[in-house]
mmJSON file of the N, C-alpha and C atoms, coordinates in Angstrom:
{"data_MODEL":{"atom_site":{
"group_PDB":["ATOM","ATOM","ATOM","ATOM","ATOM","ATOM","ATOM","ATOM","ATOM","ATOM","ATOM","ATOM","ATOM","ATOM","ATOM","ATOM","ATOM","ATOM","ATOM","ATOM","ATOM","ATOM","ATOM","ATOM","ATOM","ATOM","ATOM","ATOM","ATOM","ATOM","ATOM","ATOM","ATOM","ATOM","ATOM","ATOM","ATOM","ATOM","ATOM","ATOM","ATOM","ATOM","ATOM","ATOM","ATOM","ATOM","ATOM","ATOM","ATOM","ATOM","ATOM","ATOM","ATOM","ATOM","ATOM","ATOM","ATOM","ATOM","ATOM","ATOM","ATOM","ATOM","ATOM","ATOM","ATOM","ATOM","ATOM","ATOM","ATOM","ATOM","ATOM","ATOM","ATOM","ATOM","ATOM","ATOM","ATOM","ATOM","ATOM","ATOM","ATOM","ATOM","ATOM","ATOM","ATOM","ATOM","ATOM","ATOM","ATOM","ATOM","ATOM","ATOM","ATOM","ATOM","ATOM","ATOM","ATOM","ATOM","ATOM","ATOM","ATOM","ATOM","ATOM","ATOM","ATOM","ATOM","ATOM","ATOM","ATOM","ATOM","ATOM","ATOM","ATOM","ATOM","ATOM","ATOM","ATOM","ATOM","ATOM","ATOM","ATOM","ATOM","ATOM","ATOM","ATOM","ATOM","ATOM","ATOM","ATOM","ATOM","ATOM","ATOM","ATOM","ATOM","ATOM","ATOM","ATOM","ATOM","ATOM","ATOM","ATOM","ATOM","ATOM","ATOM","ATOM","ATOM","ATOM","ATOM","ATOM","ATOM","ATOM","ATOM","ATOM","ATOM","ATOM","ATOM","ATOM","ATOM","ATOM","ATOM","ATOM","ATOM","ATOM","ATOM","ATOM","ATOM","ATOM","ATOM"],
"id":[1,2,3,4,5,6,7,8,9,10,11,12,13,14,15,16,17,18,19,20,21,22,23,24,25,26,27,28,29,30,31,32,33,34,35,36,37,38,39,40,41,42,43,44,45,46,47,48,49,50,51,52,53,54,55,56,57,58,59,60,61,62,63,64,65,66,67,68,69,70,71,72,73,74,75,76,77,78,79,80,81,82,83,84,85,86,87,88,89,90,91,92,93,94,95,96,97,98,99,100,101,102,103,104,105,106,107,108,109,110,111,112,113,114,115,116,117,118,119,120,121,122,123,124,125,126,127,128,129,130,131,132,133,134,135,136,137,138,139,140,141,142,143,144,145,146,147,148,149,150,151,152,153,154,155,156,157,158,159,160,161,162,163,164,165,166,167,168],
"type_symbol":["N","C","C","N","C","C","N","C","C","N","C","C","N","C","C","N","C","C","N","C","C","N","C","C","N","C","C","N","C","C","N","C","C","N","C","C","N","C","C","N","C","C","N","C","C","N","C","C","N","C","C","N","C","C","N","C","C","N","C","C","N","C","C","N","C","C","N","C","C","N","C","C","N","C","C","N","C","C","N","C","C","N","C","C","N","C","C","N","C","C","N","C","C","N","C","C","N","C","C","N","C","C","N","C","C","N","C","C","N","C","C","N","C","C","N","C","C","N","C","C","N","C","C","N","C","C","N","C","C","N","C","C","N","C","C","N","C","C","N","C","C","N","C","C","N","C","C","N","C","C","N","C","C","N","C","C","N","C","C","N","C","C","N","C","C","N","C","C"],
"label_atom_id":["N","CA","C","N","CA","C","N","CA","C","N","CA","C","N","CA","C","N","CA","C","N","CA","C","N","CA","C","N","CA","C","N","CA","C","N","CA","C","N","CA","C","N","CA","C","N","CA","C","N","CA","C","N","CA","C","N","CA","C","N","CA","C","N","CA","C","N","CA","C","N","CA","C","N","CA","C","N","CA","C","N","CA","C","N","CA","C","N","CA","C","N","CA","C","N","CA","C","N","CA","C","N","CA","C","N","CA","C","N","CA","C","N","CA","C","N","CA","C","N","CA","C","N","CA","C","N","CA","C","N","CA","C","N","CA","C","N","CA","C","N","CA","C","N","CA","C","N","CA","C","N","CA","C","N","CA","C","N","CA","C","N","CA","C","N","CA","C","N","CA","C","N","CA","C","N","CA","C","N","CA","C","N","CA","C","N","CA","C","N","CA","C","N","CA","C"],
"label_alt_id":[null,null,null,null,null,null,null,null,null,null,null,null,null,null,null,null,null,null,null,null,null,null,null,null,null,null,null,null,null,null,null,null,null,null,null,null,null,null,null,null,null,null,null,null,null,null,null,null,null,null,null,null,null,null,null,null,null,null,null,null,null,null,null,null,null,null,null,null,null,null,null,null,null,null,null,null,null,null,null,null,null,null,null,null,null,null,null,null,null,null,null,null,null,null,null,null,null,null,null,null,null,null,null,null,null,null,null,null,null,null,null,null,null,null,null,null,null,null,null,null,null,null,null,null,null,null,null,null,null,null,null,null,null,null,null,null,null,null,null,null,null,null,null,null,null,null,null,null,null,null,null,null,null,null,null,null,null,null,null,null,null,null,null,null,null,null,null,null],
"label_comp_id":["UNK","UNK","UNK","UNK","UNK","UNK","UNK","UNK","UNK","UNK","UNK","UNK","UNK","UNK","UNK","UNK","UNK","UNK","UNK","UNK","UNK","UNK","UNK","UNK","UNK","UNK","UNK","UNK","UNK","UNK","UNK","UNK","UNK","UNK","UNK","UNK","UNK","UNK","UNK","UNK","UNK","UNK","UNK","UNK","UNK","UNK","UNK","UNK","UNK","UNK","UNK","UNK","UNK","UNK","UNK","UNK","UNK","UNK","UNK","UNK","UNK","UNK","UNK","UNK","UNK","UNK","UNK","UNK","UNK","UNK","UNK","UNK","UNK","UNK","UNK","UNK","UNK","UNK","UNK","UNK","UNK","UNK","UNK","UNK","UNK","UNK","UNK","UNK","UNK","UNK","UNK","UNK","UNK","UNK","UNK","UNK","UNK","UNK","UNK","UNK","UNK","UNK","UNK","UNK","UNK","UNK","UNK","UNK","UNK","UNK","UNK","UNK","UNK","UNK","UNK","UNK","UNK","UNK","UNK","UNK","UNK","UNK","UNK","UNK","UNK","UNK","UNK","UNK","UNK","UNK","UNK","UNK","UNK","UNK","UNK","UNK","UNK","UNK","UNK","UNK","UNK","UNK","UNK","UNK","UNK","UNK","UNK","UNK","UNK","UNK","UNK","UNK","UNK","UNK","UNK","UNK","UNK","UNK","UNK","UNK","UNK","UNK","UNK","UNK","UNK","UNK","UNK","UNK"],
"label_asym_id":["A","A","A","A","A","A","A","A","A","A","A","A","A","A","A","A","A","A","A","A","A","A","A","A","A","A","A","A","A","A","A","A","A","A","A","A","A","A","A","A","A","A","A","A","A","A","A","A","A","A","A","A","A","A","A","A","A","A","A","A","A","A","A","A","A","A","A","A","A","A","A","A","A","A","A","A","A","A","A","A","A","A","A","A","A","A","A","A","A","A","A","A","A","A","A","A","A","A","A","A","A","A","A","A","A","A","A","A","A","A","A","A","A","A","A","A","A","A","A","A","A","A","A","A","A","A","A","A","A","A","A","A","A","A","A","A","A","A","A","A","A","A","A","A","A","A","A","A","A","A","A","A","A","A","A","A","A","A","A","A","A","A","A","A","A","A","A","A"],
"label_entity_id":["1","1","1","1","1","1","1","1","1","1","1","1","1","1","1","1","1","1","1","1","1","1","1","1","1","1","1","1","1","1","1","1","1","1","1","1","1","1","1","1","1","1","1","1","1","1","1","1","1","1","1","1","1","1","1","1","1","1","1","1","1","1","1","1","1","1","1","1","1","1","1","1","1","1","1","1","1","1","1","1","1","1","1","1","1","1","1","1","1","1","1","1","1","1","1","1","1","1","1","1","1","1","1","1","1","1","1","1","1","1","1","1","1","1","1","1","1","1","1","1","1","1","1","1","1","1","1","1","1","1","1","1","1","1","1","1","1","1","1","1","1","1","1","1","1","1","1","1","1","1","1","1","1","1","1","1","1","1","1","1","1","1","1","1","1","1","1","1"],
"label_seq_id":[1,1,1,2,2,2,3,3,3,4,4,4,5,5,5,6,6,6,7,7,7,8,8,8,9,9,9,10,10,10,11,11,11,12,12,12,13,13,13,14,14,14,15,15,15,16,16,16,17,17,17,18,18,18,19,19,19,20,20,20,21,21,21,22,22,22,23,23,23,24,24,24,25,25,25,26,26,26,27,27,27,28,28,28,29,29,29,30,30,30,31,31,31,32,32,32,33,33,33,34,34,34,35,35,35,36,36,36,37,37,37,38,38,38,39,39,39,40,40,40,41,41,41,42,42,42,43,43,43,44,44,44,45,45,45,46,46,46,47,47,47,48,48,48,49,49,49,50,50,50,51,51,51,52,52,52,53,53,53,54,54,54,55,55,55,56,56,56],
"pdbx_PDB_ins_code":[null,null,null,null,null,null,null,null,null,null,null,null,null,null,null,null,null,null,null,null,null,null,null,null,null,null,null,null,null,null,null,null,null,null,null,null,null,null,null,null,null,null,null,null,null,null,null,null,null,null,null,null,null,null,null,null,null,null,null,null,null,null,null,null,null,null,null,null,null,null,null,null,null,null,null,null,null,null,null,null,null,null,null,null,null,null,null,null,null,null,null,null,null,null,null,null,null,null,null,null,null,null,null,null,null,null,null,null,null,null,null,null,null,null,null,null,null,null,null,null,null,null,null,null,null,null,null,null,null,null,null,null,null,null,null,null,null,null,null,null,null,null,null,null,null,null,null,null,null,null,null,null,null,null,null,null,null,null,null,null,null,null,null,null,null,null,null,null],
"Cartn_x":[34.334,34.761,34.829,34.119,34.136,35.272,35.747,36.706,36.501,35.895,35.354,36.833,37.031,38.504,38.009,38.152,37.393,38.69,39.17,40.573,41.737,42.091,43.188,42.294,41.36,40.486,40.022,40.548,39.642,38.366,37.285,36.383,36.025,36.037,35.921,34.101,33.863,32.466,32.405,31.629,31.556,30.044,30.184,29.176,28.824,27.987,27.601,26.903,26.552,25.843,25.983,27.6,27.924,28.5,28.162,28.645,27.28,25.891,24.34,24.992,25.436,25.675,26.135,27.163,28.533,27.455,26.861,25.866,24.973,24.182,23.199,24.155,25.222,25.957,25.883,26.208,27.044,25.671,24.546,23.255,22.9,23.378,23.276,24.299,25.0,26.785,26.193,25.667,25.181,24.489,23.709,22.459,22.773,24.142,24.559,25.36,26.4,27.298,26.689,25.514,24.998,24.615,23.814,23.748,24.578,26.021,26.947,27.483,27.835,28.359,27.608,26.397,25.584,25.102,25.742,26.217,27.241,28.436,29.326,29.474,28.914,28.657,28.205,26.947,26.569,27.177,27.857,28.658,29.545,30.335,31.268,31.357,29.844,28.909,29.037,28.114,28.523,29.466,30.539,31.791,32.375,31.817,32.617,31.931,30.465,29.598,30.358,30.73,31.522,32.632,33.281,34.548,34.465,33.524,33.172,32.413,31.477,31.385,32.472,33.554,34.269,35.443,35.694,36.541,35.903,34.545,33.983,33.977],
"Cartn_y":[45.378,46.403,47.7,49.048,50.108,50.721,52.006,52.938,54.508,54.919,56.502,57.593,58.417,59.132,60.171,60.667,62.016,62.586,63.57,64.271,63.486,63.109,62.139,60.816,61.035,59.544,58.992,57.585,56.623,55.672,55.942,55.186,54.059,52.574,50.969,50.821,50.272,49.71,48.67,47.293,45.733,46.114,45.509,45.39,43.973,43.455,42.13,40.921,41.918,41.084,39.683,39.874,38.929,37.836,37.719,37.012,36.351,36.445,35.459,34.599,34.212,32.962,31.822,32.241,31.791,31.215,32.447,32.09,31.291,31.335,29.816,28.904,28.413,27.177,26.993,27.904,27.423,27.336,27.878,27.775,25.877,24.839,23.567,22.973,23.526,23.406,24.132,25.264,25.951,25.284,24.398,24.146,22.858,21.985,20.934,21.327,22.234,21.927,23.243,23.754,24.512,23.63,22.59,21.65,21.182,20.853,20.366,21.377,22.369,23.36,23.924,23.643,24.09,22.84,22.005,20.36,20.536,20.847,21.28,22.51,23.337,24.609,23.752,23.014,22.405,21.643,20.927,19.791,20.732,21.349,22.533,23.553,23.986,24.509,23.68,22.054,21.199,21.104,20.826,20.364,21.445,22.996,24.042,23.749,23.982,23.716,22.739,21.468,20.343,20.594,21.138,21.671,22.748,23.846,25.009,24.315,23.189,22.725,21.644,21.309,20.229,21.135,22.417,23.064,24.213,24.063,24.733,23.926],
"Cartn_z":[-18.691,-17.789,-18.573,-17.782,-18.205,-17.754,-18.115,-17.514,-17.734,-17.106,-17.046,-16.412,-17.234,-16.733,-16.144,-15.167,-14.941,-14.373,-15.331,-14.531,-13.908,-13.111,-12.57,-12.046,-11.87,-11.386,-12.584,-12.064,-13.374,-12.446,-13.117,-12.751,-12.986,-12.797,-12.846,-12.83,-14.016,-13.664,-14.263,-13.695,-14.188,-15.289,-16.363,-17.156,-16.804,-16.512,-15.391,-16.76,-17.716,-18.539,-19.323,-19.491,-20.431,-19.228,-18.37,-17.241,-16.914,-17.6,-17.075,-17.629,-19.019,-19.367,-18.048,-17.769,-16.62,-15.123,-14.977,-13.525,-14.111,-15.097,-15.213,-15.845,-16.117,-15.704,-14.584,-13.642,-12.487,-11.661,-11.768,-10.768,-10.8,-11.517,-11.46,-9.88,-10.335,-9.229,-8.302,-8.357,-6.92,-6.159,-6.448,-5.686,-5.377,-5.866,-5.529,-4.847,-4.574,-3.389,-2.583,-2.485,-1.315,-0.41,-0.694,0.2,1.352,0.566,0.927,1.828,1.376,2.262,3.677,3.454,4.588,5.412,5.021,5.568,6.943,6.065,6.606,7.911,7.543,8.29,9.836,9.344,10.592,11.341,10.739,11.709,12.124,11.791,12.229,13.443,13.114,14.914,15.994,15.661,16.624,17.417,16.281,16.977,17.94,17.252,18.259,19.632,19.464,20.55,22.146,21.247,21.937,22.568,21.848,21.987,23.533,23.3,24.107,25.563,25.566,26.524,27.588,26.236,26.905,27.56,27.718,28.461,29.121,29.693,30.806,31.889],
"occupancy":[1.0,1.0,1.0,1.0,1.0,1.0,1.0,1.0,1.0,1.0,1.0,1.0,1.0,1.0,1.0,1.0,1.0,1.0,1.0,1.0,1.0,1.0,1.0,1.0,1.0,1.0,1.0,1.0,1.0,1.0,1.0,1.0,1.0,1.0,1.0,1.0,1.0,1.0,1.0,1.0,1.0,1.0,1.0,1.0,1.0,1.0,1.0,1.0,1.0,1.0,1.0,1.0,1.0,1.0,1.0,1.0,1.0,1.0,1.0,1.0,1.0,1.0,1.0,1.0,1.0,1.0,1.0,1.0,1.0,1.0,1.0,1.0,1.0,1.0,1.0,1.0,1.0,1.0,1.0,1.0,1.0,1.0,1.0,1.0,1.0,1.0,1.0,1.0,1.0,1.0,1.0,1.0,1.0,1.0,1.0,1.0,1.0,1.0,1.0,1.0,1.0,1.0,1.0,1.0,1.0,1.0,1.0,1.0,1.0,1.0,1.0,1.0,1.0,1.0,1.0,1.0,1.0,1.0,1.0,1.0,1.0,1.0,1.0,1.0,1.0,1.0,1.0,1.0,1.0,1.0,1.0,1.0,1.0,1.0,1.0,1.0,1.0,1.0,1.0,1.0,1.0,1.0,1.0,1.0,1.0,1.0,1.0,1.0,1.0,1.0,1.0,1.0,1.0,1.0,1.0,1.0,1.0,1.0,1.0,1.0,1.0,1.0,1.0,1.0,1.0,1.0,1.0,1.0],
"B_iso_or_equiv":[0.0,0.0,0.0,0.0,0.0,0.0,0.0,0.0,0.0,0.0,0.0,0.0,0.0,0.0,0.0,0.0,0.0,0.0,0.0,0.0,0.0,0.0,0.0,0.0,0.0,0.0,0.0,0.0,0.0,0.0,0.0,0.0,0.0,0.0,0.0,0.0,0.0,0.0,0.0,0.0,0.0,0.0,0.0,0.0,0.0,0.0,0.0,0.0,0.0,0.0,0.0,0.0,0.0,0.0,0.0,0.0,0.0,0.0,0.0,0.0,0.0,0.0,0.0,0.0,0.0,0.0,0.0,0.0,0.0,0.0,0.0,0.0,0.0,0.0,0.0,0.0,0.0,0.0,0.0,0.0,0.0,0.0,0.0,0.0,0.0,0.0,0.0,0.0,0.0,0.0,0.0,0.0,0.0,0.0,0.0,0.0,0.0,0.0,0.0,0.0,0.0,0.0,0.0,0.0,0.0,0.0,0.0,0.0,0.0,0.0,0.0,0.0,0.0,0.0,0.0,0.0,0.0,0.0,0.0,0.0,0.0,0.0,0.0,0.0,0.0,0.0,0.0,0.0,0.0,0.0,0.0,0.0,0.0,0.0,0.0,0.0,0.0,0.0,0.0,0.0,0.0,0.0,0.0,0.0,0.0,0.0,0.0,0.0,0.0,0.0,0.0,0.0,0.0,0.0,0.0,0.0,0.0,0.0,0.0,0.0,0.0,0.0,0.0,0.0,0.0,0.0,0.0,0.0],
"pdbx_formal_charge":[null,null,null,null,null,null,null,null,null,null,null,null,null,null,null,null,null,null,null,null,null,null,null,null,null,null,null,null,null,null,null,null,null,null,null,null,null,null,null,null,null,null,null,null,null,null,null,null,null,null,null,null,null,null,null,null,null,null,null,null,null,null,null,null,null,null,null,null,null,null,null,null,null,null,null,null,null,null,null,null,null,null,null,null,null,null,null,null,null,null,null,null,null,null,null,null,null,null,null,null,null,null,null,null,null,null,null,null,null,null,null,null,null,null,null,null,null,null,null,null,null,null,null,null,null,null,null,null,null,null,null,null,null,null,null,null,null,null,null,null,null,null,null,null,null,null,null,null,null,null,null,null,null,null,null,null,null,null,null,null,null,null,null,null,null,null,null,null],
"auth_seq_id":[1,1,1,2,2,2,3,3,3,4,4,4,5,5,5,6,6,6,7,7,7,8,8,8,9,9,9,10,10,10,11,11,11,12,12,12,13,13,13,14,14,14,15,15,15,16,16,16,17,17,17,18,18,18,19,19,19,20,20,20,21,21,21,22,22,22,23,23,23,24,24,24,25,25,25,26,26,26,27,27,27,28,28,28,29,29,29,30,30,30,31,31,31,32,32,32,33,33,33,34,34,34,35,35,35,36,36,36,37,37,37,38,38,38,39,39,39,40,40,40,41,41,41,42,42,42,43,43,43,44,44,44,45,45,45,46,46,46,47,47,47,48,48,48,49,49,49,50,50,50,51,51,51,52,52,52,53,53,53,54,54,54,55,55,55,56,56,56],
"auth_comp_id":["UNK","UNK","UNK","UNK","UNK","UNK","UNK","UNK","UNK","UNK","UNK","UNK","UNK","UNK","UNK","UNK","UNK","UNK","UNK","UNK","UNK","UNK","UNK","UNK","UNK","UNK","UNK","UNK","UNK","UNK","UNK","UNK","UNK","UNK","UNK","UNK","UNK","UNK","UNK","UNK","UNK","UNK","UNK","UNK","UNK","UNK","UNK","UNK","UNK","UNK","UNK","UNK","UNK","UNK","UNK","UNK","UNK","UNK","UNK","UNK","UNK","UNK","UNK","UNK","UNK","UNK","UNK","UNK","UNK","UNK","UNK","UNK","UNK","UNK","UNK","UNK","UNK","UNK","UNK","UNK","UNK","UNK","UNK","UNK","UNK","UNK","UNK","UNK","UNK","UNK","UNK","UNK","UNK","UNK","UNK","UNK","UNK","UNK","UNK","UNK","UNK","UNK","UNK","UNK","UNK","UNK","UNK","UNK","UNK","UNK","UNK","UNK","UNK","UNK","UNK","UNK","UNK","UNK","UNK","UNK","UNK","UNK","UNK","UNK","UNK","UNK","UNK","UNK","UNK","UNK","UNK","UNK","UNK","UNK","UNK","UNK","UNK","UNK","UNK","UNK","UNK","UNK","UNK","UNK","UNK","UNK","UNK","UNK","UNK","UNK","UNK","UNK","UNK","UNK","UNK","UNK","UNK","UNK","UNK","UNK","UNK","UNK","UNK","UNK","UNK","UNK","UNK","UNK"],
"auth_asym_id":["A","A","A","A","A","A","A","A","A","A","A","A","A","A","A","A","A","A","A","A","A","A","A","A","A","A","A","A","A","A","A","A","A","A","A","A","A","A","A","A","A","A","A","A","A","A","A","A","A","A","A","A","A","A","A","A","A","A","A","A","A","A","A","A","A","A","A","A","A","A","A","A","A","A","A","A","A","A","A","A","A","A","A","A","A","A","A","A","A","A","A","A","A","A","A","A","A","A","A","A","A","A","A","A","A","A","A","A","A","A","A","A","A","A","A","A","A","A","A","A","A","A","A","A","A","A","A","A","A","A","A","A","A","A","A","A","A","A","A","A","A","A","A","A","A","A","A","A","A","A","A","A","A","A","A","A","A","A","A","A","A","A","A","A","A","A","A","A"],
"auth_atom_id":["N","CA","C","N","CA","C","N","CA","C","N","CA","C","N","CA","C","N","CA","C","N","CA","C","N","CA","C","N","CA","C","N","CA","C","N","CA","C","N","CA","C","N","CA","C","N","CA","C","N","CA","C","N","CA","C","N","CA","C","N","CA","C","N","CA","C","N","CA","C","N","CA","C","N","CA","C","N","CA","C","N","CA","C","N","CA","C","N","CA","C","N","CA","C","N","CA","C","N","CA","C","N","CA","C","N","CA","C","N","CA","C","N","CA","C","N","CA","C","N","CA","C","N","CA","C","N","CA","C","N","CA","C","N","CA","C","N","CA","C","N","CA","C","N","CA","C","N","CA","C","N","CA","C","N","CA","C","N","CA","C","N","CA","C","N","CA","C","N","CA","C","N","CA","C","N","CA","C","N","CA","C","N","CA","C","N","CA","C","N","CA","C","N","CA","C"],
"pdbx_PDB_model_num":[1,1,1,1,1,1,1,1,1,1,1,1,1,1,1,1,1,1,1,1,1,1,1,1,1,1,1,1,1,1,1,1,1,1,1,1,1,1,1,1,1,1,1,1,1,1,1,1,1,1,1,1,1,1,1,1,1,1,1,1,1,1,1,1,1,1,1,1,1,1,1,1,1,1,1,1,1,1,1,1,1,1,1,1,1,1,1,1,1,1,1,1,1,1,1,1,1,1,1,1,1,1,1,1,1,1,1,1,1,1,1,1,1,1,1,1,1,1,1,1,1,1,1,1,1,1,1,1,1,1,1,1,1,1,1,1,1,1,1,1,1,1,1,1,1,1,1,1,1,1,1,1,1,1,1,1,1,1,1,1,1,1,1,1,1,1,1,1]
}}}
């Protein structure tokens, strides 16, 4: 994290770099519970779907 002062404002900037390490760990875990989650998502629609027809 940067911090730029300009007069009474301080400016915040993420230096993103030292954080690739972190995302290609986690791109293994990503692509295993994206699945899952977009698993979920679906059955979830359904059920609203069900839900939305069973009280019309």
């Amino acid at each position: 994290m940067e911090v730029k002062v300009e007069a009474q404002r301080r400016i915040y900037s993420l230096n993103a770099e030292p954080l690739a390490d972190v995302d290609e760990w986690l791109s293994a875990y990503r692509k295993k519970w994206s699945r899952h989650v977009d698993a979920l998502a679906v059955h979830l629609d359904r059920k609203k779907s069900l839900r939305e027809e069973s009280t019309e």
